[in-house]
C-alpha positions in Angstrom: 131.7 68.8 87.4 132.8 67.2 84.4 133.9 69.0 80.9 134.7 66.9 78.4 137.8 66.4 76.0 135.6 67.9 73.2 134.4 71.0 75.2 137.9 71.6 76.4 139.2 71.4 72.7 136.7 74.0 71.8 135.0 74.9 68.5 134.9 78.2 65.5 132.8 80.8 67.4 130.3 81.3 65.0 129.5 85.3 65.3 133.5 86.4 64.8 134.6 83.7 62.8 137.8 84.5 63.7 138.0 82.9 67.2 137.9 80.1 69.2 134.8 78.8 71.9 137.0 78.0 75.4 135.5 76.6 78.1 135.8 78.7 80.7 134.4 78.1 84.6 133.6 81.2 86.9 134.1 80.4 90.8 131.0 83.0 91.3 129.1 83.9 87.8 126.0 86.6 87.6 123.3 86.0 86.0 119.7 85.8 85.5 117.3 82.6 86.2 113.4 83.3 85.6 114.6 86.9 85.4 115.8 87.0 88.9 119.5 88.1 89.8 121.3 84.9 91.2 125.0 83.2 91.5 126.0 80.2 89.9 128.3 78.3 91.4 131.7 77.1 89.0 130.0 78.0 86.3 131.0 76.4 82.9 130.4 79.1 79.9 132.1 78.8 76.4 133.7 82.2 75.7 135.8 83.4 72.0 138.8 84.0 73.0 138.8 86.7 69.7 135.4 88.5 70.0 134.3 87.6 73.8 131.1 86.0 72.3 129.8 83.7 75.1 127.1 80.6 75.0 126.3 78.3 77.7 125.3 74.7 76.7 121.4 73.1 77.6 122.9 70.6 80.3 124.7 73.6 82.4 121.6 76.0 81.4 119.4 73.5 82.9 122.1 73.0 86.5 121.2 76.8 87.1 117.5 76.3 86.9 118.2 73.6 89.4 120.6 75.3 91.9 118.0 78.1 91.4 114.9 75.8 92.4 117.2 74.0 95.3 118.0 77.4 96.7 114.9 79.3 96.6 112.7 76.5 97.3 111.8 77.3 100.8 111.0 80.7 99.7 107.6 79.1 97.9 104.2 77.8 99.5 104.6 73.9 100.3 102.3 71.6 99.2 100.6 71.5 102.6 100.3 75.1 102.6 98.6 75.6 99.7 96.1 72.5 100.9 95.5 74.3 104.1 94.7 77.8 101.9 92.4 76.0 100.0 90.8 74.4 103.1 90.1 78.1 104.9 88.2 78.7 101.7 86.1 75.9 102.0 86.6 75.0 98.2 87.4 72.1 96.4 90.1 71.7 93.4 88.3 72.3 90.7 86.4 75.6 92.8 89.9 76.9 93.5 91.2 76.4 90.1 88.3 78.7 89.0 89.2 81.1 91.3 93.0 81.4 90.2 91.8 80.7 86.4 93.6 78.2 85.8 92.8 74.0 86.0 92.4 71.8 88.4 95.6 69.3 87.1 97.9 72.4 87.9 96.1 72.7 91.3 97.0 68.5 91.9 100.2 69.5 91.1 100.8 72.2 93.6 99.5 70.0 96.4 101.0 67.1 95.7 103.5 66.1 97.9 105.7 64.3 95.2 105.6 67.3 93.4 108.5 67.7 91.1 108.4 71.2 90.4 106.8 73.8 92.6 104.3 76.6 91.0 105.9 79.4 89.6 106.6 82.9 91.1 103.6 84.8 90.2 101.3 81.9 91.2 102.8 81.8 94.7 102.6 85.4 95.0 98.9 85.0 94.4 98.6 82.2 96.7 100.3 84.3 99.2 97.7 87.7 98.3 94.8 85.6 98.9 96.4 84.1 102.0 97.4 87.6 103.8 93.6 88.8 102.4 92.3 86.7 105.2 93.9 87.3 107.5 93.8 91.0 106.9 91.2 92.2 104.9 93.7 95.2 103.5 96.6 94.2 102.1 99.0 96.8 100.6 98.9 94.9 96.6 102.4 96.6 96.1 104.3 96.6 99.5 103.3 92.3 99.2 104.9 92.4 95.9 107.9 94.3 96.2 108.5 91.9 99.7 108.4 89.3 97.5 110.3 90.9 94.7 113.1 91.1 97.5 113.5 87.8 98.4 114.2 86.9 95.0 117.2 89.4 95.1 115.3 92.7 93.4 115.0 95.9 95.5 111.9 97.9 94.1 110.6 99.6 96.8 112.4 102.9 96.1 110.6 102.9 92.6 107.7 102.4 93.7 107.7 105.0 96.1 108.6 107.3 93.7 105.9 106.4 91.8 103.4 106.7 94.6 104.8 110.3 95.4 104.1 111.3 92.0 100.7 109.9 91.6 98.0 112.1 91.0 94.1 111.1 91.2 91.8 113.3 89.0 87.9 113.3 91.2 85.4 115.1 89.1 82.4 116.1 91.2 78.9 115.3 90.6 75.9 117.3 92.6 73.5 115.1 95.1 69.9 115.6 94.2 68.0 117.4 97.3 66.4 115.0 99.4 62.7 115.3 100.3 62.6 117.8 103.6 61.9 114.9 105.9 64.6 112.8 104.6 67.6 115.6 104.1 70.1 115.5 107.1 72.1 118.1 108.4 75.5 119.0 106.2 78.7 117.4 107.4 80.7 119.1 109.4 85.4 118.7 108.3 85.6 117.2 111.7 82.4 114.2 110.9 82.6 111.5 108.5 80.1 111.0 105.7 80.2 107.3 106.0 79.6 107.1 110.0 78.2 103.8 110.4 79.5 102.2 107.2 82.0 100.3 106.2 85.4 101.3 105.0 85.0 101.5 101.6 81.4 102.0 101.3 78.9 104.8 100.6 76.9 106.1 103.1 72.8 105.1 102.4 72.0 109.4 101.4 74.1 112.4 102.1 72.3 115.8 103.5 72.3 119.3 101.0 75.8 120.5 101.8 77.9 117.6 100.1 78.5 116.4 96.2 79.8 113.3 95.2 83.3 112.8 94.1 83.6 110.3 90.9 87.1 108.6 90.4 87.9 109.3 86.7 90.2 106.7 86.4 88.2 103.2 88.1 85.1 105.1 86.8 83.4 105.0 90.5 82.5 106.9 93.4 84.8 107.2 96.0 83.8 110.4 98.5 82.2 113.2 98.9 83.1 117.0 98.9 81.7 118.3 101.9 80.1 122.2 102.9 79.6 123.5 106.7 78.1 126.9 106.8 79.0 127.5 110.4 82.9 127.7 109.4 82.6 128.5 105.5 84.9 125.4 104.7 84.6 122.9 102.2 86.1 119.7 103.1 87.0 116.4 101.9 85.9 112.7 102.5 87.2 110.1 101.0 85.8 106.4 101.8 88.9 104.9 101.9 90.9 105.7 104.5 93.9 107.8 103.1 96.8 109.4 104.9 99.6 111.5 103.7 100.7 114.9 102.7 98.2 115.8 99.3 98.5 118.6 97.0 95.0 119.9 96.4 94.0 121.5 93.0 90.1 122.2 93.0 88.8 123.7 89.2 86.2 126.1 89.9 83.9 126.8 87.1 86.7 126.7 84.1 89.5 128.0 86.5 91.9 126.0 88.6 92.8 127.0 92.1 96.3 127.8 93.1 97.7 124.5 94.5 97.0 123.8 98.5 99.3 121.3 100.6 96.7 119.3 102.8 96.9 116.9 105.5 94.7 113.8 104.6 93.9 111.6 107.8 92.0 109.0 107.4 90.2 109.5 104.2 89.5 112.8 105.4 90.9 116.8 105.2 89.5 120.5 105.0 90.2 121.9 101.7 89.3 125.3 101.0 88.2 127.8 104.0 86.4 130.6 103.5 84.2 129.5 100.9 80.5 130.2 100.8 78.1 128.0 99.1 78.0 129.7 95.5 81.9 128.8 95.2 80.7 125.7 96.9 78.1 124.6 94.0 80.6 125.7 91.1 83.2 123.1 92.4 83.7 120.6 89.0 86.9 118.7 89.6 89.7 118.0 92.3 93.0 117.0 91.5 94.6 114.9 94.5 98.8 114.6 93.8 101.2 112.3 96.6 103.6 114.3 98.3 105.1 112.0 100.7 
């Protein structure tokens, strides 16, 4: 590494005015590149010796980038990778460009092999997204990133966690219209699923007279269905996509809410309130779902 006469000399630090610019070089220094935490190597930063004011010049700014790119290179989706992704979709440049919005000259330059500069984080991360999605046809969005977010040297995964625990999902309910006699099938019992014989995900083609809709409030969709079965006086919950965990339940009842009820979800599904009969039943209008573990 090579510091010239002039740097060495140094030069009026311009926020003290009082001080001088030394070059100084730090065996290990901490930083920032791209917003990622990384180490540069003997790195050269001017520094006051008055005020501690710091500046790095555009050559050494632009070594980091490239002992960043050298040592995280591996950690991105070769050229040949991202040729075969686009292959297992069947679609050409321009098709795959569409896809990721963006063009087809950025997609040439991801798959070329003389590539100078590989695509940036968030691209490969998509890449990545769209490559696990085919392989499995769930992929937990935030688990993906925060892997990723890791190799690049920041540990989210306990904030997000957090964050999950404290989520809570807000289902108002919204009353199925009787089918004709011939068509109505028999209420759902807790221990059936609504969506037997569908997909995970999906809503069942008709629900019987003992069931009402559940309506995310949030994504502004169904998702489930409240459940009635008159042989155990229970009210029970089914959700069509398939959630586990500990839940507190709050149910509003006409304009009251219920006392909050720890419940077990497995697999989209959970009793909810026993006892009930089907007046309390009908005058179910919301149900508040809050992450516990």
């Amino acid at each position: 590494m090579n510091v010239t006469a002039e740097e060495q000399s140094g030069y009026p630090c311009d926020q003290c005015e009082k001080g001088i610019m030394r070059t100084t070089i730090f065996p290990k220094y901490e930083t920032a590149v791209e917003g990622n935490p990384f180490v540069v190597e003997n790195a050269v930063v001017e520094v006051c010796d008055k005020c501690g004011n710091w500046n790095v010049m555009y050559k050494e700014l632009e070594r980091w980038h490239k002992a960043y790119e050298d040592f995280h290179a591996r950690d991105f989706m070769s050229p040949q990778e991202i040729r075969s992704l686009r292959g297992r979709l069947g679609l050409s440049a321009i098709d795959f460009a569409r896809l990721l919005g963006t063009t087809r000259q950025s997609v040439r330059n991801w798959e070329s092999p003389r590539r100078q500069f590989h695509q940036s984080r968030m691209t490969d991360s998509i890449l990545r997204l769209i490559s696990d999605s085919l392989e499995n046809r769930q992929v937990d969005v935030l688990e993906f990133l925060c892997a990723r977010a890791a190799v690049f040297g920041s540990s989210l995964g306990k904030k997000i966690a957090k964050a999950r625990r404290a989520a809570t999902v807000s289902l108002s309910v919204k009353k199925v219209a009787p089918e004709p006699e011939a068509a109505v099938r028999p209420a759902v019992s807790a221990g059936e699923s609504v969506a037997a014989g569908s997909a995970v995900g999906e809503a069942p083609a008709s629900y019987g007279t003992g069931s009402h809709l559940l309506y995310d409030m949030t994504n502004m969709k169904d998702c489930g269905a409240l459940t009635y079965d008159a042989t155990i006086a229970t009210v029970s919950l089914v959700l069509w996509s398939p959630w586990n965990g500990a839940f507190a339940a709050e149910l509003r009842i006409d304009d009251g809410w219920q006392p909050a009820a720890k419940v077990q979800i497995r697999n989209g599904k959970a009793p909810l309130l026993q006892g009930a009969n089907t007046a309390i039943f009908d005058k179910i209008r919301e149900l508040k779902l809050t992450r516990l573990d």
